[in-house]
C-alpha positions, 0 to 999 in steps of 0.5 A: 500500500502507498505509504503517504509522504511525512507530515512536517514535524519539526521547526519549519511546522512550529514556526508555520503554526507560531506565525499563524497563530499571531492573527489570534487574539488568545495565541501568540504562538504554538508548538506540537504534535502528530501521529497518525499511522501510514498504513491500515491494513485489513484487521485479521482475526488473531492467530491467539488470543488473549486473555481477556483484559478490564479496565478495573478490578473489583471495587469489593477485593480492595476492601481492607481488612477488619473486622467481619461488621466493619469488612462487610459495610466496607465492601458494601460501601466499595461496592455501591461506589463502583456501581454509582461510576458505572451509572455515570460513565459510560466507559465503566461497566463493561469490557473494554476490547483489544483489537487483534489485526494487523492494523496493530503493529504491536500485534504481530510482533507479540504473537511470534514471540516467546519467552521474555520477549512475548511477556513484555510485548504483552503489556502492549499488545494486550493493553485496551487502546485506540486505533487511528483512523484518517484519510490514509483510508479512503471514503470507500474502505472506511466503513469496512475498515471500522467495521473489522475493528469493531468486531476484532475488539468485540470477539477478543473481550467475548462480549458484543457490549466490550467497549471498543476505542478509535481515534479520528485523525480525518482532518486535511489539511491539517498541522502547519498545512492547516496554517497557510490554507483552507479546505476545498470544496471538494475536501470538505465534501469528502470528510463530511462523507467519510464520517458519516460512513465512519459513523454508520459501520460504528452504529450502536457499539460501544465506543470511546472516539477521540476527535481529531488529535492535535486540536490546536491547529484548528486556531490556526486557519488562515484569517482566523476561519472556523471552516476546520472547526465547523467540520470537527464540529459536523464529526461531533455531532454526528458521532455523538448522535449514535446510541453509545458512542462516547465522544472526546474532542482533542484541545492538546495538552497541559503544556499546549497551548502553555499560558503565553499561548492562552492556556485554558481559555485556549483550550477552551476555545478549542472544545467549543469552536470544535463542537463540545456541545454535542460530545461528552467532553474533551480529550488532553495529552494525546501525542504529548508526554505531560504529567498525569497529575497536570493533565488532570489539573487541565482537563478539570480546569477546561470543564469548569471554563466549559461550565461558566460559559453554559455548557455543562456537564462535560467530562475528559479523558487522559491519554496515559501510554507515554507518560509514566516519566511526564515531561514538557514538550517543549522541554526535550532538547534531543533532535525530534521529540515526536520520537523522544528517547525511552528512558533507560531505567526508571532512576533515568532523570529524563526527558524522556519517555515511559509507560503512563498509567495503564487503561483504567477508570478505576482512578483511586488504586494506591498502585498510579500514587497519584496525589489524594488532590489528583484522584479527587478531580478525575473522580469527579471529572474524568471518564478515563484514563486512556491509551490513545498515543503509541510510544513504542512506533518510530515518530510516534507514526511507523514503524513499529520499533521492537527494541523501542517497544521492549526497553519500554515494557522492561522499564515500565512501573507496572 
């Protein structure tokens, strides 16, 4: 397959983007990132499969323990709790399904390894995580691609109401292109198109959709147009029109737009031009490698922006697959920090990258040591914490690297 020319990634795109953001009243200048993938080939049932992986334990076999009295109303206290988070987050609740094909570049690797090696890549291939879809897959095959996915995902966890997760990286142009031009016409016709047939094979799974990543850039369109946003918008909509669908749309990062770039009321911006109103809230960190404990700080601290301006009642998820040693973006002095170096240990003083936090809901395990501050905002704001970014591909892109893929498994605190 046509593997599409590399997206321009580095000083020549942040000065693109640095100069349009200039025309903005809430920018000055921006910096970031991308990551679709260049290839998707055919998903294909798995030749093993996996044991099947949730997104949480048992609140009940946390329970401390006590007295028999004391044990009891704790786990029925533990129990009631978790059930009241399954009530109000539809990520909660059920399995979450781990796609088998060779869509996923972690896959294949992990299926023909033995030993250690199979072990580690485990953590990877195993994990719940959202697979990329952009306009790398044509208006014609987009329906059916989706389509295998979803029942990939659904056949590894047993269950048709697994939840499954994708990332939408439609957009065109995008990045610094969408910086010095418009869509066309023509362009707009076919994203509309696309995601309606994206929308139709997703139909009533349930699903967890991250809506175009690297948001920002949509604050970048020339003389300040909405066009970009408005069909980000459309997607929002449309999406989020079906059964189960759970919709986040990206607004970048703790560290983007950082304050000089207009911080939260920047992001802010961002969810609402992009259509907020309709999805279930927003997605942060997604090609980035910022702290948990910030994202979190972000993502609380957009909703609550999103609710002094009337839309209430919006949630977010934290992309946690490159986190576990969080570091400023804009920190890294290596040559390309879309494909930052793995640290080397877990003493390794960075910057550098490591597995976050593992998919979860389940935001209060003493095993993430999140500060008490920290658990107590995604309780009451956040959906998830999410794999969506994939740190073990080359650029964050493709290839997949096994050395790269493996120093992050054995490095990794959980």
């Amino acid at each position: 397959m046509p593997v599409p020319p590399p997206s321009s990634r580095h000083p020549a795109r942040t000065s693109a983007l640095i100069a349009a953001l200039a025309l903005s009243a809430a920018l000055s200048s921006c910096s970031g990132t991308s990551g679709p993938p260049r290839s998707d080939p055919a998903p294909a049932t798995p030749p093993v499969a996996p044991s099947q992986t949730r997104a949480t334990p048992s609140a009940v076999a946390k329970v401390h323990h006590a007295g028999p009295a004391l044990h009891r109303t704790n786990a029925w206290l533990a129990a009631m709790r978790q059930r009241r988070i399954e009530a109000q987050n539809p990520l909660a609740g059920r399995p979450w399904g781990v796609y088998g094909g060779d869509g996923e570049m972690a896959w294949a690797p992990y299926v023909r390894a033995g030993g250690e090696t199979r072990e580690l890549l485990g953590k990877i291939a195993l994990a719940p995580k959202a697979k990329w879809f952009g306009g790398w897959i044509s208006d014609a095959a987009i329906a059916d691609k989706v389509r295998g996915y979803i029942a990939s995902a659904q056949q590894q966890a047993g269950s048709a109401d697994a939840l499954v997760q994708m990332s939408v990286f439609r957009m065109h142009p995008w990045e610094d292109e969408a910086c010095h031009r418009l869509p066309t016409a023509a362009e707009s016709a076919s994203y509309r198109t696309w995601i309606e047939r994206f929308a139709s094979a997703v139909g009533d799974a349930h699903a967890a959709i991250i809506l175009q990543p690297d948001g920002p850039f949509a604050l970048c369109a020339p003389h300040g147009s909405h066009t970009p946003s408005d069909l980000i918008a459309f997607a929002a909509r449309t999406l989020s029109a079906l059964p189960h669908a759970s919709v986040y749309i990206d607004v970048g990062a703790a560290d983007w737009p950082i304050e000089s770039q207009g911080g939260v009321a920047a992001a802010t911006r961002i969810a609402i031009q992009d259509g907020v109103r309709y999805a279930r809230g927003i997605a942060l960190n997604t090609t980035h490698y910022s702290s948990t404990v910030d994202e979190v700080q972000r993502g609380a601290d957009v909703v609550r922006a999103l609710a002094a301006q009337g839309i209430r009642d919006k949630h977010f998820v934290v992309n946690t697959s490159s986190n576990g040693k969080g570091f400023v973006f804009g920190d890294y002095r290596g040559p390309d920090p879309d494909n930052a170096r793995v640290c080397e240990s877990q003493q390794d003083p960075g910057p550098c990258v490591a597995l976050g936090i593992p998919p979860t809901y389940d935001f209060d395990d003493p095993a993430w040591g999140l500060p008490r501050h920290t658990v107590e905002l995604a309780q009451r704001y956040a959906d998830a914490f999410l794999w969506i970014g994939r740190p073990w591909l080359y650029d964050q892109k493709e290839p997949f690297v096994l050395s790269r893929a493996l120093t992050l498994a054995r490095v990794s605190r959980w």
